[in-house]
Each structure stands twice: as structure tokens, then as C-alpha cells.
N, C-alpha and C positions, 0 to 999 in steps of 0.2 A: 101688933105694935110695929113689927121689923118696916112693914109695908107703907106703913104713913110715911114712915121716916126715909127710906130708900127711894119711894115713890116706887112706878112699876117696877117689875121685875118675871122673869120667865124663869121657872127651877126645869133644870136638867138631869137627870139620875144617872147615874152611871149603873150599870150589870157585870160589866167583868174589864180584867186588865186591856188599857187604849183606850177606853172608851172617854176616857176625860181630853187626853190630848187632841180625838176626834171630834169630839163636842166642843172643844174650846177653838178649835182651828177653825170648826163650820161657824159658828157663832161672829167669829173676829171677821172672816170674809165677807158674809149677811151684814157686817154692820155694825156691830155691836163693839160701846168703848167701853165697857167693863165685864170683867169676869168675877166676881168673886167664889173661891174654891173652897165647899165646906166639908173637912176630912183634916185627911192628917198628914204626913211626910209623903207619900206614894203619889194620892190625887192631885198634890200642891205640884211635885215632880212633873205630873201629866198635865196637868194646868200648865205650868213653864216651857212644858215643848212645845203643848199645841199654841204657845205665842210666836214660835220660833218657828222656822225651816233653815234648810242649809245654808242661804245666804246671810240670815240673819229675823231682825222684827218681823214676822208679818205685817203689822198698824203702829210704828213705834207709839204712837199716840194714844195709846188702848192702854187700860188700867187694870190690874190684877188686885184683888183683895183676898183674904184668905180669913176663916173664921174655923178655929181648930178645935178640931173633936177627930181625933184619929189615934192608934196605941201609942207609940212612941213620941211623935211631933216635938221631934230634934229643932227641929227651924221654929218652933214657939220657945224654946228652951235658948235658945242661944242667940235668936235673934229681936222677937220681940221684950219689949219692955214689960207691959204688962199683959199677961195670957190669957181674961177668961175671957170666955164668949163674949160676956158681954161690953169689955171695954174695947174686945176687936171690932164689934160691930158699931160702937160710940164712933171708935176714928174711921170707919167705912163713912159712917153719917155724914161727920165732919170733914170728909174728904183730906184727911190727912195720909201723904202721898210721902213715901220714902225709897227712896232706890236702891238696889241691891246691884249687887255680880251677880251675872251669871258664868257659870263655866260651860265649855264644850268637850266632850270626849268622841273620840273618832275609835271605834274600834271594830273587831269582826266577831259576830254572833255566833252561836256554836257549830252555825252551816257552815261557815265562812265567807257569811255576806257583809261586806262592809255597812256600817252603821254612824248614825250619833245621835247622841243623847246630850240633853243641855241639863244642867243639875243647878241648886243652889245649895247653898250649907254644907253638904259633902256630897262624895261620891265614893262609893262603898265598892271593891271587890275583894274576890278570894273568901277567905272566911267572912268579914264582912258583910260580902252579899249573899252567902250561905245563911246566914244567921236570921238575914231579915227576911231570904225564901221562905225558911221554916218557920217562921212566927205569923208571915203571910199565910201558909196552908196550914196553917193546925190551929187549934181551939185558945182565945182569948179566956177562956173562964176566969182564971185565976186574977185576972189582970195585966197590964202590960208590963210590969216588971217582972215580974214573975214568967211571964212569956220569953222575955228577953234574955233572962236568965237560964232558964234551962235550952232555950236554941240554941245559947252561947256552950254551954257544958254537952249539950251534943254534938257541933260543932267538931270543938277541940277534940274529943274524942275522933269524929269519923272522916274528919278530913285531912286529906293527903297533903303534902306540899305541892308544892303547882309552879310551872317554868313559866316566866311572862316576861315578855321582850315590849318595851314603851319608852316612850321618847315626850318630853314638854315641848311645847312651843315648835320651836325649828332644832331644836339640840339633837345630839346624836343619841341613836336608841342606848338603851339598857338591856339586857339582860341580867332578870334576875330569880330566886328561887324564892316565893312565899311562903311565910310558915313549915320554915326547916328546923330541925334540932338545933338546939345551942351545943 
């Protein structure tokens, strides 16, 4: 059914973490003005960079779609209007086109090599991105709340407070202490 309605299309699989952002950057150079990204918070994440490099667009012209089936899918929850499968794939159809922010965060990886990453929705560290590690490497069974919930209670248990020095825009840095005692 999707095919009549999309017309062609080439599916791409992703096997482990990058591979979306690489897939979507080779795709967008080759040519290609749409991506649509079928997953959930993380893959949609790796879809948005591989549009991106340092300067900026790679194709501003080039279209992202997104049809979510992923654990958590924060960015169907707080940005689209209506979630299931199938009314995302309705407005793909209908070419219904909406523009978002993206952010940039410039930071240094645990080598100490300078990085960035372009986010939508949020950007998650410290416990944060502890939480969503741990739900990434361990077992869904239970389902995603249930995931989310006990990362989150392991978490607060095993993590330390953490020193992080960051600055917005051009402002002067911060330093500060996350998740310290009250």
C-alpha cells in the first residue's frame, strides 16, 4: 500500500549506532530529496545529523520524514500532533511539510576530541543521558516505560555528581556540579 502512495522508494537498515547518520549523509550527496526515518528518538537524532555538517544543511532543499516506532519517541509526544503510524505516513503522502529547530552542541567526547552533535526536542546529559545508555543496552521486554523507569531508579542510585563547565551562544562559561545533594 505505502508504495503506490510514496511512489519509489529504497529502504536502508541501519546494524548499529552511526549508521543512520551515515546512510542519511550518503543518500542526501547521491541525490536524494527525502529521507524519511522509521524508529524512534535516537535513529530520528541520527537522521538530523546526517542532514547536517559543521557548516550547516548539507541540501537545504532535502526533506526529512519520520514514521515512529521507536521505545520512548519523545519527539512524537511533544511535537507531532497526531502519532500513529498511520496518520504519519498520511501527511508523508500529502506532503505536509513542517519546520522545526534544530540545536547545536559543540562538546568534547570522553577522548577529548572535540565534537558536535545537532539535536531536536532535547538534549539529554549527565544522568539524562545515563538513563537513555542504559535502556539502549538492556532488554525492552517489559516495555518502554517500564524500561525507562527502572534506568531511571538505577541511575539515581549509581551515579556520582559530575563537574561541567558550558557556555550558550557566545555567553561566558559556567561551571557547575550535576546532581549534587540538596
Amino acid at each position: 500500500m505505502s508504495r503506490e502512495r510514496l511512489g519509489a522508494f529504497e529502504t536502508c537498515m541501519t546494524t548499529g549506532p552511526g549508521d543512520a547518520t551515515q546512510l542519511t549523509r550518503r543518500k542526501l550527496l547521491e541525490g536524494c530529496n527525502r529521507v524519511v526515518c522509521v524508529g524512534g528518538d535516537g535513529t530520528l537524532n541520527e537522521v538530523a545529523n546526517g542532514f547536517m555538517d559543521e557548516s550547516g544543511p548539507l541540501r537545504p532543499e532535502a526533506l526529512r520524514g519520520f514514521l515512529p516506532n521507536g521505545t520512548g519517541c519523545d519527539f512524537r509526544r511533544t511535537v507531532c500532533a497526531n502519532t500513529s503510524l498511520k496518520n504519519s505516513l498520511d501527511m508523508i503522502c500529502a506532503g505536509q511539510i513542517r519546520t522545526i529547530d534544530l540545536g547545536r552542541v559543540k562538546y568534547q567526547d570522553h577522548a577529548g576530541r572535540s565534537c558536535i552533535r545537532h539535536f531536536h526536542n532535547i538534549t539529554s546529559l549527565g544522568l539524562g543521558g545515563k538513563v537513555v545508555d542504559r535502556v539502549n543496552h538492556t532488554s525492552k521486554a517489559c516495555g518502554p516505560f517500564l524500561s525507562f523507569i527502572w534506568a531511571t531508579l538505577v541511575g539515581i542510585f549509581v551515579y556520582g555528581k559530575k563537574h561541567v563547565r558550558f557556555h550558550v551562544d557566545e555567553g561566558l562559561p559556567q561551571d557547575v556540579t550535576i546532581l549534587k545533594p540538596q
